[in-house]
N, C-alpha and C positions, 0 to 999 in steps of 0.2 A: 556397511559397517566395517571398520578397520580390524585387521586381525587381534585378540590382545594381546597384550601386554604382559607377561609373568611377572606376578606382583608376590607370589611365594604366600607361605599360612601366615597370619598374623601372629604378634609375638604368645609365645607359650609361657602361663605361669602358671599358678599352683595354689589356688587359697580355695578356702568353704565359703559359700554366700547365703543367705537365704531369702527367694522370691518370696512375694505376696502381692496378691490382685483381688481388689473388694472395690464393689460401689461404694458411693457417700453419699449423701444430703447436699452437700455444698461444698466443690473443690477448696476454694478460698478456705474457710472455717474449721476445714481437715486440716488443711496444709497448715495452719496456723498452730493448731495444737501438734502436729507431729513434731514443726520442728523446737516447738516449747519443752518433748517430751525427749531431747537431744542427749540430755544430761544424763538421763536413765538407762538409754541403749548403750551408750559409753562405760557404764559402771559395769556392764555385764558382754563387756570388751566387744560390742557390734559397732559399727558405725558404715554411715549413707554411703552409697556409690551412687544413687540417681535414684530422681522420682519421676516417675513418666503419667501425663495426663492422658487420656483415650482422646482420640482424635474425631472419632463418630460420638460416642458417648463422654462427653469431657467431664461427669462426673462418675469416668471409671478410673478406678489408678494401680499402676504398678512400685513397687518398689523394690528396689534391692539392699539387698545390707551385708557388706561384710562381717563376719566372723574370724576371731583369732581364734575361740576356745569353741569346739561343735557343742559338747553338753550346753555350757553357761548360754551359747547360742539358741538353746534347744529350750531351757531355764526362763530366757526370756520370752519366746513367744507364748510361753503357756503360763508367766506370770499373771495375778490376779491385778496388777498395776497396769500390766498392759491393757487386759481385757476392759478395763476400767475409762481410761485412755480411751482405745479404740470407741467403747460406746457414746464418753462424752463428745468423739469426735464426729460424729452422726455416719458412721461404718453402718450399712443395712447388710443385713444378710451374714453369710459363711464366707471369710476369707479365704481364697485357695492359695494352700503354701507348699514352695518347694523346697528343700535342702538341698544345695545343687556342690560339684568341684567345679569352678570355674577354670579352662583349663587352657583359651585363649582372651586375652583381653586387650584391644587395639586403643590405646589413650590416646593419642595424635588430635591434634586439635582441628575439627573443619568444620565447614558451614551449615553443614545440613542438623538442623536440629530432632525431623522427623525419624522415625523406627520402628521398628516391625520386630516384635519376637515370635519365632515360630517352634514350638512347641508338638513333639511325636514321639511316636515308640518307635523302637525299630528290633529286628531278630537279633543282631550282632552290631557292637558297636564297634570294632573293627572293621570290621567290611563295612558299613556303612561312611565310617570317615575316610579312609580309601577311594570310596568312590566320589566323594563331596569333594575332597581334595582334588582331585581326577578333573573333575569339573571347573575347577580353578576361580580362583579370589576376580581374576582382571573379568573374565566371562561374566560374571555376577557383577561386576562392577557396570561393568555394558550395557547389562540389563535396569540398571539402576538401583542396585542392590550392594552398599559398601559393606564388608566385613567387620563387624566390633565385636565379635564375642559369641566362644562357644562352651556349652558347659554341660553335664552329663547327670541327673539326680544318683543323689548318695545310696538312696535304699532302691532304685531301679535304677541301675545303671544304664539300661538301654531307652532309658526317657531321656532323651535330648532337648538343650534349649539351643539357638541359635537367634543374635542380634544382630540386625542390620542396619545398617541408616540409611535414608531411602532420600537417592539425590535425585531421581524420574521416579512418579507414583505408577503413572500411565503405564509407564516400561516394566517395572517391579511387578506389579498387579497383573499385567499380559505374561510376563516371563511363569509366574507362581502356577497359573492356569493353565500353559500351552501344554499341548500332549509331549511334547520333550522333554518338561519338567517332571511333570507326574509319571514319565516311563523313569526316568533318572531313582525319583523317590522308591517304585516299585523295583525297579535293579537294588537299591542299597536296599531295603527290607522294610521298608516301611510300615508298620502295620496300622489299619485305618485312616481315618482322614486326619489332616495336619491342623494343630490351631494356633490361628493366628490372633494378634493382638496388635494394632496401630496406633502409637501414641507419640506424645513430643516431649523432649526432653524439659523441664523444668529446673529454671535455676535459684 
C-alpha cells in the first residue's frame, strides 16, 4: 500500500439537520408520499439533503433534513400532519430521530453512491476528534472509506454521527473490524459498541 496522501479535514460548516431511520411497507410507496409531502417541510423552513435506502434491508430508510429555524424544526417532526403522513406512508414501528450540528459536510461530486453512517458515544468530544483527525481523511480513504460528513447530537453532544461513502466494501468492513481500529475507537473514548448503517444514496 502506498503511503497517504494528506488530504486535510473536509470543509467545515455550521447548520442543524435532523436524522430519521424507520422501516416501511414498501420503499417505492414511501418514497412517493415523502416527496409529495415536500411542500409541507418547506413551510416549516426544512428541506432534504438525501435519502438513503438500507443496502441489507432495502425497506429501511434514512433521512436527513435541513433546518433553518431548531424550534419550527422541532414543530415539525411532532406535527399531527406529519404523524399523519408518516402512517399513510406505511412507516412500521418508532422512528429514531436525531437533532444533530452538522459541522463537516464534503459536497464534491463522485462515483460512489454507497455509505455507511456510524453512529457512538464517546467521553469527550474533543479528544475524540483529535484523535480521528490524527488518523487522517487519506488512511480512511485507503481503507475505502471516503470522508462526507461529521456531525455531533444537539442535546448529547458527545453522540457523534460520521458519513462515509464507501468506494471498497471488503476494505471498509476489514478496516471497521481490525484490532487497530477498535484500539483507535477505545484511545478516543468510545463508549460501547458503534452502530452502523449501510445504505445508497437515492436520487
Amino acid at each position: 500500500m502506498e503511503p497517504p496522501v494528506d488530504l486535510g479535514p473536509i470543509p467545515s460548516v455550521n447548520y442543524k439537520a435532523i436524522l430519521v431511520k424507520y422501516d416501511v411497507n414498501s420503499f417505492p410507496a414511501w418514497k412517493e408520499d415523502y416527496m409529495a409531502h415536500d411542500s409541507v417541510r418547506k413551510s416549516y423552513g426544512v428541506s432534504s439533503e438525501f435519502i438513503g435506502r438500507g443496502i441489507e434491508d432495502t425497506n429501511a430508510v434514512l433521512v436527513m433534513n435541513r433546518v433553518i429555524d431548531l424550534q419550527k424544526g422541532k414543530d415539525f417532526i411532532t406535527s399531527p400532519g406529519l404523524q399523519a403522513t408518516m402512517k399513510k406512508a406505511g412507516i412500521t414501528g418508532l422512528p429514531v430521530v436525531a437533532i444533530v450540528d452538522v459541522m463537516r459536510d464534503e459536497t464534491t461530486n463522485i462515483e460512489y453512491n454507497d455509505r455507511v453512517i456510524v453512529a457512538y458515544r464517546v467521553k469527550d468530544f474533543d479528544v475524540w476528534l483529535q484523535l480521528y483527525d490524527a488518523e487522517g481523511r487519506s488512511t480512511r480513504a485507503q481503507n475505502g472509506l471516503l470522508d462526507r460528513g461529521l456531525a455531533r447530537e444537539i442535546d448529547d453532544p458527545n453522540m457523534v454521527y460520521i458519513v462515509s461513502a464507501i468506494s471498497d466494501k471488503s476494505k471498509a468492513m476489514a478496516r471497521m473490524e481490525s484490532v487497530e481500529h477498535k484500539k483507535l475507537l477505545a484511545d478516543a473514548g468510545v463508549e460501547g459498541a458503534p452502530n452502523y448503517f449501510y445504505y445508497t444514496l437515492q436520487p
